[in-house]
C-alpha positions in Angstrom: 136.5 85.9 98.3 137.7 88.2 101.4 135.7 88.6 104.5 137.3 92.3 105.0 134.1 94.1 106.6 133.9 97.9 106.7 130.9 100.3 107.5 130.1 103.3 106.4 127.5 106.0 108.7 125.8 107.8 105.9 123.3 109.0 108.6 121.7 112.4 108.1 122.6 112.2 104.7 119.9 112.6 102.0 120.1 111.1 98.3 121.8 110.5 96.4 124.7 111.0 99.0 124.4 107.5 100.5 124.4 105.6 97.0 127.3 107.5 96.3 129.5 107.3 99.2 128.8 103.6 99.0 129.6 103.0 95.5 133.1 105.2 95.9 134.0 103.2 99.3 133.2 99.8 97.2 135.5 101.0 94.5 138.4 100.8 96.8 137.2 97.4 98.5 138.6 94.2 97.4 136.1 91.8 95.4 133.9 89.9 97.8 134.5 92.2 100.8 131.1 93.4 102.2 129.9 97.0 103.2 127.9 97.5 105.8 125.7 100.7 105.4 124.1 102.9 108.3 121.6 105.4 106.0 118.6 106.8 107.4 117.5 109.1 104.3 113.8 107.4 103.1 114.9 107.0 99.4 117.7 104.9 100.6 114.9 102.1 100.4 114.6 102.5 97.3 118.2 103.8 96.2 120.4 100.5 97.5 118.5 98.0 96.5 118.0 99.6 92.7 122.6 100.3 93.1 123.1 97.0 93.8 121.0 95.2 90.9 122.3 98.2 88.5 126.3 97.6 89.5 126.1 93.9 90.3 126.6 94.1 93.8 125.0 91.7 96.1 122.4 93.2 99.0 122.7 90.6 101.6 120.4 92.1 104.0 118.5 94.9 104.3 117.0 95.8 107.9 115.5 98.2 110.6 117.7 99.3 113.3 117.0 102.0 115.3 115.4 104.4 113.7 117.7 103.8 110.4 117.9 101.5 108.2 121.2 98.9 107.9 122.4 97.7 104.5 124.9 94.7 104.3 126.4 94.8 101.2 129.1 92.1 99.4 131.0 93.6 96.7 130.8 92.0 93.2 133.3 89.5 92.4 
């Protein structure tokens, strides 16, 4: 498992651009590298959560911060 963090500011975008930036940045991540994801689109509460059960990915946290929301995601192994 790799530790290799990376974040990606999907602020001010609205769905389904977050899912999908986050999904092509994982892609290129090595298995068990987490994603940490800045969204502040509403569906985005909905929209991670429902990517990572679909693609197997797991959401390790999902908070407030700010005015946004903050999604830590670890890439499936």
């Amino acid at each position: 498992m790799s530790n290799q963090t990376e974040t990606l500011d999907a602020l001010g975008l609205l769905c389904p651009l977050p899912v999908l930036k986050a999904r092509k940045r994982l892609k290129s991540m090595p298995a068990g590298a987490v994603l940490k994801v800045l969204a502040d689109d509403p569906a985005a509460v909905i929209d991670v959560p429902h990517f990572c059960m679909e693609s197997g990915h797991r959401l390790l946290s999902q908070e407030e911060s700010d005015g946004h929301q903050v999604y830590i995601i670890q890439k499936s192994v």
